[in-house]
C-alpha positions as CSV (number, residue, x, y, z in Angstrom):
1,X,31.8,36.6,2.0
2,X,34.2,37.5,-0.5
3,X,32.8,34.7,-2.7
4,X,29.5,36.4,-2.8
5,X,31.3,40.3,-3.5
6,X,33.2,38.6,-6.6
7,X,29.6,36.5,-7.9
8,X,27.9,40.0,-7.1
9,X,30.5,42.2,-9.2
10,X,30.6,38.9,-12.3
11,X,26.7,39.5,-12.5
12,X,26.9,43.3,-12.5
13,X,29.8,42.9,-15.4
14,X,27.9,40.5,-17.2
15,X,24.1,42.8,-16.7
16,X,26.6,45.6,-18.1
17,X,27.6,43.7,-21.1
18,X,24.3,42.4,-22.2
19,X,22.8,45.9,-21.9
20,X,25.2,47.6,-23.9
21,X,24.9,45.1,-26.5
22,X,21.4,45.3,-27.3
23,X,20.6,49.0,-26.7
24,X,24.1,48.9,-29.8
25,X,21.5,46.5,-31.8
26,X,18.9,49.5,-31.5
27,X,19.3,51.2,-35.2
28,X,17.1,54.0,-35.0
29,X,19.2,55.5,-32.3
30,X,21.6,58.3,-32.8
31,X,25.1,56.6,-33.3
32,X,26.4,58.1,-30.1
33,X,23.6,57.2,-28.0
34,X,23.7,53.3,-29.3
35,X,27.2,53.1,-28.5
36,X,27.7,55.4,-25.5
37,X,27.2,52.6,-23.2
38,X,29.4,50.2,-24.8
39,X,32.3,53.2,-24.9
40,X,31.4,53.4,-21.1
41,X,32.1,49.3,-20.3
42,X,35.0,49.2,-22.3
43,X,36.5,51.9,-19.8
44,X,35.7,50.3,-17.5
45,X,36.9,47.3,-18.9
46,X,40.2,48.8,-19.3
47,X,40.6,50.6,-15.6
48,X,39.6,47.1,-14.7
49,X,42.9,45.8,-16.6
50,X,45.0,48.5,-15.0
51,X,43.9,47.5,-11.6
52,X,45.3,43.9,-12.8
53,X,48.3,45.7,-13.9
54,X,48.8,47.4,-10.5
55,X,47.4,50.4,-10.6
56,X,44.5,50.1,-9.1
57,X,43.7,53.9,-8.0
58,X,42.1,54.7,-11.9
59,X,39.9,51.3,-11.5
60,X,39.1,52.4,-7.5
61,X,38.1,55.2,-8.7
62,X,36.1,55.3,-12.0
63,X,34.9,51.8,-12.6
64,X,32.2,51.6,-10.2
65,X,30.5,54.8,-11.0
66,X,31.2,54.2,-14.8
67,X,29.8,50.7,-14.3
68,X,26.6,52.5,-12.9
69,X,26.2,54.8,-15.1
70,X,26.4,52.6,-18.0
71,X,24.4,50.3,-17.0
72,X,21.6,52.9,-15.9
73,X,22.0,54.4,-19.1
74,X,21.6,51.2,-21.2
75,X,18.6,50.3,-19.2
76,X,16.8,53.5,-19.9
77,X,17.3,53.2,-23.6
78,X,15.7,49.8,-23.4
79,X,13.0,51.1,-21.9
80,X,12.9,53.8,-24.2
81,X,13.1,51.8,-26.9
82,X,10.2,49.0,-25.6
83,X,7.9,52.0,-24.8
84,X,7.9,53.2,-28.4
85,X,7.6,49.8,-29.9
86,X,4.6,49.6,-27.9
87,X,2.8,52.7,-28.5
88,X,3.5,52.4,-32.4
């Protein structure tokens, strides 16, 4: 089960990453919204690191809901950004 947990979190990361990479690509966005969710995984990139390090109360708990809310962020600008391209 804990095989399926780590395959489950890898997929999220990875989900995470694309998604903040192309809503970064986006250059009629504002600066801050393009890279917003980019910011957002590499903090969570970095309370991941810490919870390497061993501290793992910073990545228990803000990486989850960072990893949520960057991802639902980046998702919404995709749409965003798909919606206009196809009313124009």
């Amino acid at each position: 089960m804990l095989i399926v947990a780590d395959l489950v979190a890898l997929a999220l990361f990875g989900a995470l990453l694309w998604c903040a990479v192309t809503v970064a690509r986006f250059r009629e966005l504002p600066t801050r919204r393009r890279f917003l969710p980019l910011a957002l995984f590499l903090t969570v990139l970095a309370a991941s690191i810490l919870r390497g390090a061993g501290i793992p109360q910073i990545a228990a708990a803000i990486a989850f809901p960072l990893n949520l809310a960057a991802l639902i962020l980046a998702i919404t600008e995709i749409r965003t950004h798909r919606h206009r391209q196809h009313q124009a």
